[in-house]
C-alpha positions as CSV (number, residue, x, y, z in Angstrom):
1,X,116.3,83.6,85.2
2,X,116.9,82.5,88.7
3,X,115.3,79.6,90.4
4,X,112.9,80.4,93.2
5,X,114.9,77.9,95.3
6,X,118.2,80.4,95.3
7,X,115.8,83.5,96.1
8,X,114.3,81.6,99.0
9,X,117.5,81.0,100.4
10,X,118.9,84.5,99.9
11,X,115.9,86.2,101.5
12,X,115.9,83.5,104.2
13,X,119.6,84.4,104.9
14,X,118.6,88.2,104.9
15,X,115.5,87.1,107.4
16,X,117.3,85.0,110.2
17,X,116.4,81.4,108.1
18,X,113.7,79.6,106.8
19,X,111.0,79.6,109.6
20,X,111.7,83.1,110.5
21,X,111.8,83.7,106.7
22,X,107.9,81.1,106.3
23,X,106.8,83.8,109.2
24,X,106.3,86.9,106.9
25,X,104.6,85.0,104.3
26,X,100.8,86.5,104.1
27,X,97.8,84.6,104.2
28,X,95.5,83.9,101.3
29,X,92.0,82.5,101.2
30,X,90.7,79.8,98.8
31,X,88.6,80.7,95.7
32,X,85.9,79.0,98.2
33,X,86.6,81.5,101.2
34,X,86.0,84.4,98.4
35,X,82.9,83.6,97.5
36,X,81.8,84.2,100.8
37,X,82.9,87.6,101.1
38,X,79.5,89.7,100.4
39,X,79.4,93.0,97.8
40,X,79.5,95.5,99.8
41,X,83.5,94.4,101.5
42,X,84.5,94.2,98.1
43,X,83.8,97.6,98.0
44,X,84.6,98.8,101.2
45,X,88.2,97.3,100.9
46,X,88.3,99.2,97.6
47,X,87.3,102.5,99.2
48,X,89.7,101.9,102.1
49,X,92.7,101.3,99.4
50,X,91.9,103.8,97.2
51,X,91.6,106.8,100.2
52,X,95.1,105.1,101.7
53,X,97.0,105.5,98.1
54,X,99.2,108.9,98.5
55,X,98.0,109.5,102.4
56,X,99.2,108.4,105.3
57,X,97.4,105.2,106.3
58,X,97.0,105.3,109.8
59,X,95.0,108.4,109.2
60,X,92.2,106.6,107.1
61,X,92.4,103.7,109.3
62,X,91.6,106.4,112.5
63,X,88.8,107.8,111.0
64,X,86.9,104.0,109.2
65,X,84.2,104.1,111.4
66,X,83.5,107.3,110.1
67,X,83.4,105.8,106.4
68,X,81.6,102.8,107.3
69,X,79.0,105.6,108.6
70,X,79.1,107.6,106.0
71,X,78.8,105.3,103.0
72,X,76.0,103.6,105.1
73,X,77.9,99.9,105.4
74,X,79.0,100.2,101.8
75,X,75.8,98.3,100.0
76,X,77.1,98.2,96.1
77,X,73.4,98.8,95.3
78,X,72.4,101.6,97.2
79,X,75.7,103.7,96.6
80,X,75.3,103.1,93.1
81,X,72.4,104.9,92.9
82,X,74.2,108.2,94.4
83,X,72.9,111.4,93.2
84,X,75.0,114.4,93.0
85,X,73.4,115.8,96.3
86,X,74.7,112.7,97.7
87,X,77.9,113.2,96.7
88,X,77.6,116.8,97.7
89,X,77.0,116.1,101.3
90,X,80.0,113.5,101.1
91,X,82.3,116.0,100.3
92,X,81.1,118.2,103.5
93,X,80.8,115.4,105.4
94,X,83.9,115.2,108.2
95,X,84.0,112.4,109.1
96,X,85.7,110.9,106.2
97,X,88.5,112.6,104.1
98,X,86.7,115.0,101.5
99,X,88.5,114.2,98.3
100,X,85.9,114.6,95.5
101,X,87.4,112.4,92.9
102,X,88.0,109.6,95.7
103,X,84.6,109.9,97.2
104,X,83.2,109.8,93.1
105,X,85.4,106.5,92.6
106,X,82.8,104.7,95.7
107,X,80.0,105.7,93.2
108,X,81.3,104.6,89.9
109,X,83.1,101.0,91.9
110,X,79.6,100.6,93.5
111,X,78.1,100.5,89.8
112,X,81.2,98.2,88.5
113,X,80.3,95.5,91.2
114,X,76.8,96.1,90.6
115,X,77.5,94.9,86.8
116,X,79.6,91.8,88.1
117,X,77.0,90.2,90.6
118,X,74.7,90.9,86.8
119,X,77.2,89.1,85.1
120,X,78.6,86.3,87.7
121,X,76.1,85.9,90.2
122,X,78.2,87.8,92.4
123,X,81.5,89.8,92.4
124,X,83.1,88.2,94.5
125,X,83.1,84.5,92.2
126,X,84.7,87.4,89.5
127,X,87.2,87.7,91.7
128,X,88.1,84.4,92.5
129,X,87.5,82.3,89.7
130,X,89.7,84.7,87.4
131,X,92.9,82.2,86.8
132,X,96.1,82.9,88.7
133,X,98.0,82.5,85.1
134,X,96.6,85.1,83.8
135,X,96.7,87.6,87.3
136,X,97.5,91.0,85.2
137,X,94.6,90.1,83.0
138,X,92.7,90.8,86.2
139,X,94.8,93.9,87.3
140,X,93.7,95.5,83.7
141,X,90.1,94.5,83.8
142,X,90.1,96.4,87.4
143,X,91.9,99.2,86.1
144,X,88.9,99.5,82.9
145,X,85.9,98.6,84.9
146,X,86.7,100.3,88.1
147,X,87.7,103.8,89.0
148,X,91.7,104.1,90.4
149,X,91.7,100.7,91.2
150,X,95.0,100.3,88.5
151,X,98.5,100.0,89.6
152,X,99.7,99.3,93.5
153,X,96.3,100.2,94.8
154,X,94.5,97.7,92.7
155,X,97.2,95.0,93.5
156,X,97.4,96.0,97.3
157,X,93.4,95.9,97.4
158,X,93.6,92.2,96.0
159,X,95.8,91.1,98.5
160,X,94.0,92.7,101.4
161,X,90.9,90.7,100.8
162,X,93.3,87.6,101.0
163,X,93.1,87.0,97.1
164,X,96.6,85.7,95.8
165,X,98.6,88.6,94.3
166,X,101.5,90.1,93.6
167,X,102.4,93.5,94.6
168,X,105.0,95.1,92.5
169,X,106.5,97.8,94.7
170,X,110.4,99.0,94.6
171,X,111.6,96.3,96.7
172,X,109.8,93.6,94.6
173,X,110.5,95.2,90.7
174,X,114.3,95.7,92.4
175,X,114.3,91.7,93.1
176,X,112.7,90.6,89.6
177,X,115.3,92.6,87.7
178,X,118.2,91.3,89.8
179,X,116.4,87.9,88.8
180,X,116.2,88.3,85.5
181,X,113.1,88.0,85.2
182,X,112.7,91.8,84.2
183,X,114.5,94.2,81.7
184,X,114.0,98.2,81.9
185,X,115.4,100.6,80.7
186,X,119.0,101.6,81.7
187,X,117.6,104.8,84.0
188,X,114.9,102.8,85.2
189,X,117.2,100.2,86.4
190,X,119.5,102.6,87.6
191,X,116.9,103.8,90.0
192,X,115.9,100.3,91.3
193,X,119.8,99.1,91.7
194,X,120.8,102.6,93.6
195,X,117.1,102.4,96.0
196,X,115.7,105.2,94.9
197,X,112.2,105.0,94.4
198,X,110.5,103.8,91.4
199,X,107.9,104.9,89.5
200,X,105.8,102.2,88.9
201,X,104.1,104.3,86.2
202,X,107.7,104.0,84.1
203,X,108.8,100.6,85.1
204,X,105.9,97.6,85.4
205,X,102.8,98.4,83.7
206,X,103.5,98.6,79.8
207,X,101.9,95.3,78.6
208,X,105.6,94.2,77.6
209,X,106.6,94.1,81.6
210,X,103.6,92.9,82.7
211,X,103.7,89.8,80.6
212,X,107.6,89.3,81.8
213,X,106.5,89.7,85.7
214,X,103.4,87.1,84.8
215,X,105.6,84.6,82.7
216,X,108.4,84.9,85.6
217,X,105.8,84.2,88.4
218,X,104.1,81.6,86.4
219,X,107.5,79.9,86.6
220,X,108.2,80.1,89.8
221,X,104.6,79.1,91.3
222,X,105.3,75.5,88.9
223,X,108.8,75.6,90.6
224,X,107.7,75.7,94.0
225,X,104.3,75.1,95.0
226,X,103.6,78.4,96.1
227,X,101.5,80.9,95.4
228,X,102.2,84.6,94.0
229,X,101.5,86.3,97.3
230,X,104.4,84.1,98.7
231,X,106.6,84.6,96.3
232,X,106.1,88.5,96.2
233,X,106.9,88.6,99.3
234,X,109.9,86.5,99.6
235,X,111.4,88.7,96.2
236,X,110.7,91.4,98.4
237,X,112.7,90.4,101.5
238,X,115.7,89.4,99.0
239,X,116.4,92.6,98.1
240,X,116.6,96.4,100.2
241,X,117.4,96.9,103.9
């Protein structure tokens, strides 16, 4: 497998250097920082994610205030109580997008963080005390607890609430075969070397994979200090135009 130090300097060459490269890297709080994050952003985030996946962003982002309205500030308690005239008016309501099974997910991830402040204190200590070792041990507890929260939305909610993940999109599963670090099969690889786009269905979530990308990352965080979100990113500006 490759070191991380000959990725850096690829994707730095690809970037315009090392500071330019440093630049793109995104910021990630301390297990400390998300504690403090209350319930109901947990779930808000999730909602926001989860709405986004298959839809064009900018679209969900134009109409938030309407789902901060709507789902009344996003209180884990109170929306995890939803009756199904609740959810009936939801799906009328126009200010948000009125997609049944998305608007049922806030319901059933209201009740899932419900059960983790039960268990933890709060959700958001489950989220950061899981260890960064074993990151796609939390990817498939999200995906069993919570509703559509498996998969790139469940890894792109993580890292928009600034906990350290990695995101395993084309770019990135093109970079971890090149690597090494990954083996699929021949059409699979096929698809990542010629830049079509992946499924990530077929290539990174059998339990096989999943343990290569967390073993390869594992490696790489000892290597260089860094954490996963960093090195996601820098795989994926190694590789793709």
């Amino acid at each position: 497998m490759k070191s991380f130090a000959s990725i850096w300097k690829r994707a730095a060459k690809r970037k315009g250097g090392d500071r330019a490269l440093e630049a793109e890297m995104p910021p990630i709080k301390t297990p400390a920082q998300l504690r403090k994050i209350p319930g109901h952003r947990w779930l808000a985030e999730m909602t926001r994610r989860i709405f986004s996946a298959g839809f064009v962003w900018k679209v969900i982002e134009n109409k938030w205030e309407g789902f901060e309205a709507a789902f009344e500030g996003f209180d884990p308690g109170r929306l995890a109580t939803l009756g199904q005239g609740d959810l009936g008016r939801l799906v009328s309501d126009t200010r948000i997008v009125r997609n049944h099974q998305k608007i049922s997910a806030v319901r059933h991830n209201a009740g899932f963080l419900v059960e983790l402040a039960r268990e933890h204190g709060t959700a958001a200590a489950w989220f950061a005390d899981w260890p960064d070792d074993d990151f796609v041990g939390l990817l498939e507890a999200m995906k069993k607890r919570g509703s559509r929260l498996g998969g790139i939305t469940g890894q792109v909610f993580l890292r928009f609430m600034g906990r350290d993940s990695f995101i395993l999109n084309p770019d990135v599963t093109t970079a971890l075969v090149d690597a090494g670090a990954l083996e699929l099969a021949p059409a699979s690889i096929k698809a990542v070397v010629s830049r079509r786009r992946v499924s990530s269905k077929k290539a990174v979530t059998s339990k096989q994979d999943l343990a290569a990308v967390q073993a390869a990352f594992n490696q790489w965080r000892s290597e260089s200090g860094r954490p996963m979100a960093h090195i996601s990113k820098t795989l994926a500006c190694s590789v793709g135009e």
